[in-house]
N, C-alpha and C positions, 0 to 999 in steps of 0.2 A: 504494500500500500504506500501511497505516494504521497504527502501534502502539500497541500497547494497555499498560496496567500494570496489576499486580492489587497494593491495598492489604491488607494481612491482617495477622489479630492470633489467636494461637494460644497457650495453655500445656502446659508441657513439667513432667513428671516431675524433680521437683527432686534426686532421686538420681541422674539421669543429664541435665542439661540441657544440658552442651556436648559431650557425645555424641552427643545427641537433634539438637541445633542442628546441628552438623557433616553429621549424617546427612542435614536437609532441604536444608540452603546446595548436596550433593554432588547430590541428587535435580535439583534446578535446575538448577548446572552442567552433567550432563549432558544436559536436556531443551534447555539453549540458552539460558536465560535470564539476565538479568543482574541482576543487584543494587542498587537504587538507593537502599536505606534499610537497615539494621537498628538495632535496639534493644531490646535487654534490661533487664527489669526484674523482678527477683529472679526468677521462671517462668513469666512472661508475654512472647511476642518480639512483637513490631513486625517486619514486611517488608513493601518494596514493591518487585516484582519487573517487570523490564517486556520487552518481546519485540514482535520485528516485526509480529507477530500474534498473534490471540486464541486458537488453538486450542494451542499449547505451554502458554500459561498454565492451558488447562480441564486439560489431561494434569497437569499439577504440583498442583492441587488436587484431584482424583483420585488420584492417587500419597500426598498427605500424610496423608489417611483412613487409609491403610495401613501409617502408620511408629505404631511401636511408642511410646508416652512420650507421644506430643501428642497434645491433645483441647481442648475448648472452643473449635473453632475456629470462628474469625469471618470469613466471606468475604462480598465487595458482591455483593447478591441476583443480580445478570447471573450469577455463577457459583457460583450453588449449584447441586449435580448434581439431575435431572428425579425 
C-alpha cells in the first residue's frame, strides 16, 4: 500500500475564516486524514493533507466544493474532479 498526500491552497471568506478553517480541518478529520502542513495567510490557507491512500483524499476535495466560505481552490491536476 502506497500513500499519497494532497498539496492544496484555497481562500476562505474573510468574515468567517476560522470558522471556515475549522469546518474543513473537521471534514478531514472525519474522512481519516491527517494533517501534515497548515498555513495561513490573511485568507489564503496552505494544506497538505496525507492518507494511506488516494481515494479519502478524492472524497475530501469533493466535500470542500461544498463548504460554504472557500473558493479559489487550487488542487494538483491528478485530483481535479472528471
Amino acid at each position: 500500500m502506497t500513500s499519497a498526500r494532497l498539496p492544496l491552497t484555497f481562500c476562505i471568506d474573510p468574515d468567517s475564516t476560522l470558522d471556515t478553517l475549522e469546518m474543513v480541518l473537521a471534514i478531514a478529520r472525519r474522512i481519516g486524514l491527517h494533517l501534515t502542513h497548515l498555513q495561513l495567510r490573511g485568507n489564503q490557507a496552505f494544506l497538505e493533507l496525507h492518507a494511506a491512500e488516494h481515494d479519502p483524499l478524492a472524497l475530501f476535495c469533493a466535500r470542500l466544493h461544498n463548504v460554504i466560505g472557500v473558493h479559489d481552490i487550487d488542487l494538483p491536476v491528478h485530483m481535479l474532479p472528471n
